[in-house]
N, C-alpha and C positions, 0 to 999 in steps of 0.2 A: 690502670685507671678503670672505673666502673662503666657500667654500661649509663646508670646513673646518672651519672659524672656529665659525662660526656653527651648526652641528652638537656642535661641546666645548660652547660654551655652552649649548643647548636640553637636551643631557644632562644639564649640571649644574643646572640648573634643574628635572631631573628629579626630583633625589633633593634630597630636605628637611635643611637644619640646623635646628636648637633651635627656633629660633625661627619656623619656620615648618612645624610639628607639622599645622596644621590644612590649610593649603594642602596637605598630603599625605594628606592623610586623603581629598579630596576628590579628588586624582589617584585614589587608591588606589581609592574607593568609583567611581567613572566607571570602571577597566578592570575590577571585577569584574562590573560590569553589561552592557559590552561583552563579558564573557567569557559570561555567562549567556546575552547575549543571542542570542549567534552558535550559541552549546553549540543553544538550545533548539530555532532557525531549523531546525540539521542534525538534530535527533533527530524533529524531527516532520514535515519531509520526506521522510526516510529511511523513518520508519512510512507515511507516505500512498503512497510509492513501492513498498513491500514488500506492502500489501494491494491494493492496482493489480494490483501482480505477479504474487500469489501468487492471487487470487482468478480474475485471467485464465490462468493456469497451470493450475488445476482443472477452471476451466470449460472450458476445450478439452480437457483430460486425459480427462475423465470423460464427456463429451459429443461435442462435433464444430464446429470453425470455423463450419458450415452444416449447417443440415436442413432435409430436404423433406420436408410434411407431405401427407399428404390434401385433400382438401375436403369427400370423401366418409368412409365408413368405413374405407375402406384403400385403398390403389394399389396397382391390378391389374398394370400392367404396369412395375411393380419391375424387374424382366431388362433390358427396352428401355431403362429410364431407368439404371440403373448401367453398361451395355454404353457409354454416349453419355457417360456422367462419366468412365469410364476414358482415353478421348481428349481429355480436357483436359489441358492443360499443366501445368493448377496444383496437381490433385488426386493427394494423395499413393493417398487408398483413399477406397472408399466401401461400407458399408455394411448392410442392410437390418435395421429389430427392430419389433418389437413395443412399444407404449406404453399404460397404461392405470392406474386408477386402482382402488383397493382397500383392504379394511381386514385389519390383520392382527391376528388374536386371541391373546394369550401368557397366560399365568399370571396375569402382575401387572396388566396393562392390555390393551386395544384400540386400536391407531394407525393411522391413515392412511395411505397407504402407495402411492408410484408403482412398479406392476407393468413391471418392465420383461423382455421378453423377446430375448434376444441367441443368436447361436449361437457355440460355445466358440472358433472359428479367428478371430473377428471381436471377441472378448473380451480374448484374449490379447495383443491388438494394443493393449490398454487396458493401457499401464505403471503408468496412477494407481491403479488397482485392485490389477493382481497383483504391484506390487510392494508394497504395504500387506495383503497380506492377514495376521491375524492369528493363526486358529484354522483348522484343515483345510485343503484345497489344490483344485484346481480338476479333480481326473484324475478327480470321478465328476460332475461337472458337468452332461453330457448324459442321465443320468440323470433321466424323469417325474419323479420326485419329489423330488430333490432342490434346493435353491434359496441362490441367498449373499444374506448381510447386511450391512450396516454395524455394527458394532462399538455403535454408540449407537442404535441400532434394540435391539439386542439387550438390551440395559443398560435400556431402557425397558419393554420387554416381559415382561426377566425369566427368556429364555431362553438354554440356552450350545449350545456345539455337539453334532448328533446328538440334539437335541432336537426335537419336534414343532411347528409351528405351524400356524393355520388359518389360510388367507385368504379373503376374501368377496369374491368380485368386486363392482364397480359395475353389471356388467350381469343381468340375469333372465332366467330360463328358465320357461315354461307347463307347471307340473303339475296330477296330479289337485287338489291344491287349491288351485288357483288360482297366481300369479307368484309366485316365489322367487329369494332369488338366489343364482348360482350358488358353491359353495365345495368347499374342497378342502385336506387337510391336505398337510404338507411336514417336510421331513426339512432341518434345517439344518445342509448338510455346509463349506460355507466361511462362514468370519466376516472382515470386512476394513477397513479407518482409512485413509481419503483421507486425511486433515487436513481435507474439508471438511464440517460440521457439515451443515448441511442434508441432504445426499447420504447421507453415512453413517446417519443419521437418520430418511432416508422412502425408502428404495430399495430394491427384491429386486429379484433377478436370478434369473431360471431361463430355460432352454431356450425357443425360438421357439416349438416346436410346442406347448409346455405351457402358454404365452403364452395361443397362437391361441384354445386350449382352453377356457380358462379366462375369459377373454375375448369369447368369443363373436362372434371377427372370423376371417372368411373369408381374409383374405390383413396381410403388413404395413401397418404404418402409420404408419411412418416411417424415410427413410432419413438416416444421419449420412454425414458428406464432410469429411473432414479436407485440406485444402490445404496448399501448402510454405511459404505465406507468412500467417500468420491474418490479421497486422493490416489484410492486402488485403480479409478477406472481402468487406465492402460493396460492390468493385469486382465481385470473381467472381461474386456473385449477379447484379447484372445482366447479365451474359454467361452466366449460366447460365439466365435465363428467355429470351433471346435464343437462345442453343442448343438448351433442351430442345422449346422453345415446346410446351408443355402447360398449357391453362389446368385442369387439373383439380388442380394441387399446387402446394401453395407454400412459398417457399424464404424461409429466414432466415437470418441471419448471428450469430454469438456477438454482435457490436456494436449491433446494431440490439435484439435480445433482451432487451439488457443495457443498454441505452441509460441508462435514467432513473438506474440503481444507479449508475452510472458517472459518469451526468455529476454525480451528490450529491456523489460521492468527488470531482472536480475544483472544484465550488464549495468544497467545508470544506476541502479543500488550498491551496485561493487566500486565502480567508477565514483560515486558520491563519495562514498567512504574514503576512497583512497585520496581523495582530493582534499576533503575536510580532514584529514588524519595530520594533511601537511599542517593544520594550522597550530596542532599541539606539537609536532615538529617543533616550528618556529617558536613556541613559546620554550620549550625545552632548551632550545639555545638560549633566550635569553637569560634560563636558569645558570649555563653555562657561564654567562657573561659575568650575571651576578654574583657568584660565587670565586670568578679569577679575582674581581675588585675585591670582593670581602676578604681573599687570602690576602693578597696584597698588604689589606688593610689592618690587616693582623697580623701582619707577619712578627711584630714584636711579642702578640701573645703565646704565638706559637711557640717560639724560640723559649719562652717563658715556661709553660707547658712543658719542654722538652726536657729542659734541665732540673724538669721537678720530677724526672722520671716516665713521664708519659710516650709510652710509642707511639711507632707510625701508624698503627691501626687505631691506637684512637685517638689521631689527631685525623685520620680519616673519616673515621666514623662522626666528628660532631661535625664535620662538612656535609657529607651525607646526610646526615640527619637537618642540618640545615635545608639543603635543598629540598629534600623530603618533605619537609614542612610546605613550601612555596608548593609542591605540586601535590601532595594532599589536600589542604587548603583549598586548592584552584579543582582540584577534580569533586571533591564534595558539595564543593559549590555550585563547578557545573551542571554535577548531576539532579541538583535540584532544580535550578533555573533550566534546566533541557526537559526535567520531567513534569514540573510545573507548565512548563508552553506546549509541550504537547500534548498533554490530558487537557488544554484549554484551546487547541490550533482554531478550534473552528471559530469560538466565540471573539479569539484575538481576529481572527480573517474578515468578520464582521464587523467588527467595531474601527479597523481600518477601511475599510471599503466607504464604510457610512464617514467616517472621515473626511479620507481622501474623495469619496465620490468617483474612485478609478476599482472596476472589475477586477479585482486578483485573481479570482478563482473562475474560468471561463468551462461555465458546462459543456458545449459543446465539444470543448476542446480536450478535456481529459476526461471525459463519458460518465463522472458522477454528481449529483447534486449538490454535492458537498465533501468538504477536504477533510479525510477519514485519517485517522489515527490510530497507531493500535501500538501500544508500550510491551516489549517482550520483556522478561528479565533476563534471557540471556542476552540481549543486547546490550544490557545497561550492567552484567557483569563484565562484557567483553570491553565494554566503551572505558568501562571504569580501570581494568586490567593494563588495556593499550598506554591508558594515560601513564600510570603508577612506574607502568615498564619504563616506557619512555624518558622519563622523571629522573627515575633511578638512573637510568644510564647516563644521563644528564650532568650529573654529580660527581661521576666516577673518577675521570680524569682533573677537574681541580682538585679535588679531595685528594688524589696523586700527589699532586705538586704541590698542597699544602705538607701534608706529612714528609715530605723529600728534600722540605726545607733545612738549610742546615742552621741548626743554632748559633752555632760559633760566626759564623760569615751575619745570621744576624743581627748578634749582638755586637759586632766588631765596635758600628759607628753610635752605639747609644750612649 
């Protein structure tokens, strides 16, 4: 029997007469589970691939591939060590700021607050910043007293722009009565929206020197080194303590930094997968299920078939190809309905929020503005692979037992 052949039949065996309502019910209820199943693989890949993304996009935006810190209060010889990073290969720029910790006093509250101090030609180089800024602009920047915010720094405080705020340093100064610590009002001439919550959230930015000041540190104390390759950092760092060889500073990497965050994000991505994998599992059985009624249900054809000459492979093969259909079907399906919701996650995340009127998506709580997406194709080869496999092996064994039917024993009582 042809291959042909045996394809007409598995189709029609696809679609149900009268009398066999239920055996379709069962195809039917097996490809929507394969449709869910595959949909759900691709939408929640796509979100663990888009917070991956979007969370490493920030983090080097807003920061640096690499920083070298201190071990003391600040590194003296700042010049020598950026003059030596410039003759790397790998180092697009580097450099030097001020870092330190502070509370800032507004209106409505007092928050915590990382003092960062930058100088404006080495800011501007920061696209994550000025291209978010939201209120005022950066041309009085170098301005003492002026200082930028994050956009939810401001919203917490209570303050808008061209408004006043106090900061308290962490560090003290010896007066007549006795230690105090040192503070100092500001003038908030830029307000700005990374997308990343945290950042936006506990950051000011003002000039080095007003840093230094306020601060009560003698020189930098810390320099950023942005490289052409980031995912290399962990490499360039050891060639960069091998180059600088200065044990008095030390170097990190975005990945090393970030390590513990990241590797959480790749267990609950492994863990998702394997959890939603079960549900094409379970559709796969009821491909199983389907396909024992449809033998059953044929068994007269079989036997018919057989005595026409047709073997057991291809009395296999159009069960197969049956099944086959239910789980091609269900995974082309899904993969549209998975890549359809995720190329749309954010806009569906909205339009139920406004809905329901209930937060889905809690900034503070998973550190981005918004529920980022990001469609790989090798996911959506692999999603689609998993399913197809699965499917197939689904098949195998009633397809067995239909071909292993005997003719004679079914024809006995006709």
């Amino acid at each position: 029997m042809c291959y042909k052949f045996a394809s007409k039949v598995g189709f029609r065996y696809f679609f149900a007469k009268k009398n066999e309502r239920f055996v379709s019910f069962i195809s039917k209820f097996s490809l929507i589970g394969v449709m869910i199943g595959v949909a759900a693989l691709i939408v929640v890949m796509s979100v663990m691939n888009g917070f991956r993304a979007e969370l490493a996009k920030n983090i080097i935006g807003l920061n640096s591939d690499i920083t070298i810190t201190s071990i003391g209060r600040s590194i003296g010889n700042q010049d020598t060590i950026i003059e030596k990073l410039s003759k790397e290969s790998f180092v697009d720029n580097a450099s030097s700021l001020v870092i330190g910790q502070g509370l800032a006093v507004g209106p409505r509250t007092s928050v915590g607050v990382i003092i960062k101090g930058v100088r404006l030609s080495d800011l501007a180089k920061k696209h994550q910043i000025t291209n978010n800024i939201i209120f005022g602009d950066l041309l009085q920047f170098n301005d003492i007293n002026n200082i930028a915010i994050g956009l939810e720094l401001a919203n917490n405080l209570g303050i808008r722009l061209g408004d006043r705020v106090k900061i308290i340093s962490s560090q003290v100064i010896s007066t007549a009565f006795g230690s105090m610590p040192r503070t100092k009002d500001f003038i908030v001439a830029t307000i700005f929206s990374t997308g990343l919550y945290d950042f936006d959230s506990a950051t000011i930015l003002m000039p080095i020197e007003t840093a230094l000041a306020l601060l009560s540190i003698e020189n930098v104390n810390m320099i950023e080194v942005h490289s052409n390759t980031p995912d290399n950092a962990d490499i360039y760092v050891q060639e960069l303590y091998k180059n600088l060889d200065d044990n008095t500073i030390n170097i990190t990497s975005w990945q090393t930094q970030y390590a513990q965050f990241f590797n959480a994000l790749k267990v609950e991505r492994m863990a998702m997968f394997t959890i939603l994998s079960l549900i094409i599992l379970v559709a796969a059985f009821n491909i199983i299920s389907s396909l024992f009624m449809l033998v059953k249900d044929k068994t007269h054809d079989i036997a018919i078939l057989r005595t026409m000459g047709a073997s057991k492979g291809d009395i296999m093969l159009i069960f197969v190809i049956n099944g086959m259909m239910i789980g091609s079907i269900g995974t082309f399906l899904g993969v549209v309905l998975g890549y359809s919701f995720a190329a749309n996650i954010e806009n569906i995340r909205r339009f139920l929020e406004k809905m329901t009127g209930v937060q889905l998506f809690d900034y503070a709580l998973y550190f981005l503005m918004h529920l980022p997406s990001k469609i790989e194709m090798s996911n959506l080869i692999g999603v689609t692979a998993l399913s197809l496999i699965l499917c197939f092996l689904a098949t195998i064994y009633p397809a067995y037992r239909a071909a292993s039917t005997d003719p004679v024993e079914a024809m006995r009582y006709e």
